[in-house]
N, C-alpha and C positions, 0 to 999 in steps of 0.2 A: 696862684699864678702858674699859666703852664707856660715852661720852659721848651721852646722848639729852635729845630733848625731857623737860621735868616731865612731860608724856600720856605717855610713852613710857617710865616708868621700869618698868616690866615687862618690855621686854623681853630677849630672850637671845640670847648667841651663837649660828646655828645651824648652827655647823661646830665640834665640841669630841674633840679628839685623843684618842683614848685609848691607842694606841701611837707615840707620833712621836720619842719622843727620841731614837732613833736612826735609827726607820724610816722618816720622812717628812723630809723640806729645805722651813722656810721662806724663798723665797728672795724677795729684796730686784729689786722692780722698780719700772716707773714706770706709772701708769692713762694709757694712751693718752691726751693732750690732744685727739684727733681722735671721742673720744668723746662723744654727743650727750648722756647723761644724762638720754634719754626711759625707760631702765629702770632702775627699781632693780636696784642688787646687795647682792647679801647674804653671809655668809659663805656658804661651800660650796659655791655657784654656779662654773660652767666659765669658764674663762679663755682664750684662748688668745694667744698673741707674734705683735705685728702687727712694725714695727723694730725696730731694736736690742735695747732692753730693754724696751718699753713690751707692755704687755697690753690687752684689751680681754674686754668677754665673745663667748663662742663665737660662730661664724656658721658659714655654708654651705659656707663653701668652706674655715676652719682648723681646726687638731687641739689639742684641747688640750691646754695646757701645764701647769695644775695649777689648783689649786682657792683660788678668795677667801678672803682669814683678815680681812674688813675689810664694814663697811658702808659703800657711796656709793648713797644711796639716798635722791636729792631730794625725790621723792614722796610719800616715806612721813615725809621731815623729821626722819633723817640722814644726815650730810655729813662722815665721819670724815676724807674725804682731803681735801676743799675747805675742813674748819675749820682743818687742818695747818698751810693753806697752804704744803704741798711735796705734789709727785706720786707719793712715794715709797708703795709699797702691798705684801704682805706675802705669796707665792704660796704655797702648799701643793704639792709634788711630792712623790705617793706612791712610794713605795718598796715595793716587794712584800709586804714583809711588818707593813707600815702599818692600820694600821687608825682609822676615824671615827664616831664617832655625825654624823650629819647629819638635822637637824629642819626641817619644814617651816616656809616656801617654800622652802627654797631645794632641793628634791626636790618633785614633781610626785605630790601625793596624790590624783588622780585619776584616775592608773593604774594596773593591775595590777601589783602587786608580787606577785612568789610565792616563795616559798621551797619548791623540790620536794623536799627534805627527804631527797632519797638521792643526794645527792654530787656532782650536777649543779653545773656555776659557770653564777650568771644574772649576766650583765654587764650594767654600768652604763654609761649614756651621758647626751647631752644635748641638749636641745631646740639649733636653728639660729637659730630667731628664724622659718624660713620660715612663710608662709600663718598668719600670727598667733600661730604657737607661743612659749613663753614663752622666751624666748634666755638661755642659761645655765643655765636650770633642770635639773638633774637629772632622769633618766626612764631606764626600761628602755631596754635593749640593742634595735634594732629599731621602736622606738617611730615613727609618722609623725611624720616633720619631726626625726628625730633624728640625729646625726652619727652617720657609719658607723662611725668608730673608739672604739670602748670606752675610758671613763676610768679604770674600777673594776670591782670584783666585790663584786655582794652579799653579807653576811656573815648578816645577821638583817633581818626587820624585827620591829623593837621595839615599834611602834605604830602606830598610824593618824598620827602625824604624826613618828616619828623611825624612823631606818634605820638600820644598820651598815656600811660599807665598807671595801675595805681597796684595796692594790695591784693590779695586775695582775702575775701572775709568768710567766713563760718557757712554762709548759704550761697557757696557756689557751689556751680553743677546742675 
């Protein structure tokens, strides 16, 4: 159940599985306490494992580890993990043959998304945060200010504000 403001009772998850029950691992970690909580996170946004168990969203220099199943997103006034009170937070690790509807924000509807439509795989990555980019957001493979390493592979896009993804499998590239 997501718990929002009365303003906010429209909104939706924007990370909703549509193959996971075997293909994806929601795995049990902790929100960095070392995290500042100047950005929102939303579901579907990049994650990646600062210690032990703890996550944080993507930067420059880590590779991520799976994908938010949770809203901590002060700014926008919800706080699923700081209403808990535990740090305990919900990771998405695809599995190859995984697949996601994912709705904006938590993907980057200002860039080219293409689907070439003859077999080609367009990889999926994620903003760093650098030179004001949106950190955790989702964005093409290549994208400025994007991590080198591929999270996913595009599947569809479905809309101007929802996308498909799935895994990455052994024979991408």
């Amino acid at each position: 159940m997501l718990r929002t403001p009365l303003a906010l009772s429209y909104l939706k998850r924007t990370l909703r599985p549509l193959y996971a029950n075997t293909q994806a691992t929601p795995q049990s970690m902790f929100l960095d306490p070392a995290w500042d909580r100047s950005v929102d996170i939303y579901p579907g946004m990049a994650l990646m494992k600062t210690s032990g168990q703890n996550v944080t969203l993507l930067n420059a220099v880590g590779i991520t580890f799976g994908l938010s199943a949770f809203f901590e997103a002060p700014v926008l006034g919800i706080t699923e993990i700081t209403n808990q009170g535990v740090n305990a937070v919900a990771v998405w690790v695809l599995g190859p043959d995984s697949e996601f509807e994912v709705l904006a924000p938590a993907f980057d509807t200002a860039a080219t998304w293409t689907d070439p439509g003859d077999g080609t795989i367009v990889l999926v990555s994620a903003y760093t945060g650098a030179a004001g980019s949106k950190r955790g957001v989702l964005c093409p493979a290549g994208a400025t200010n994007a991590a080198t390493v591929p999270i996913a592979r595009l599947i569809a896009i479905s809309s101007a504000t929802k996308i498909v993804i799935a895994g990455l499998t052994g024979r991408v590239g």
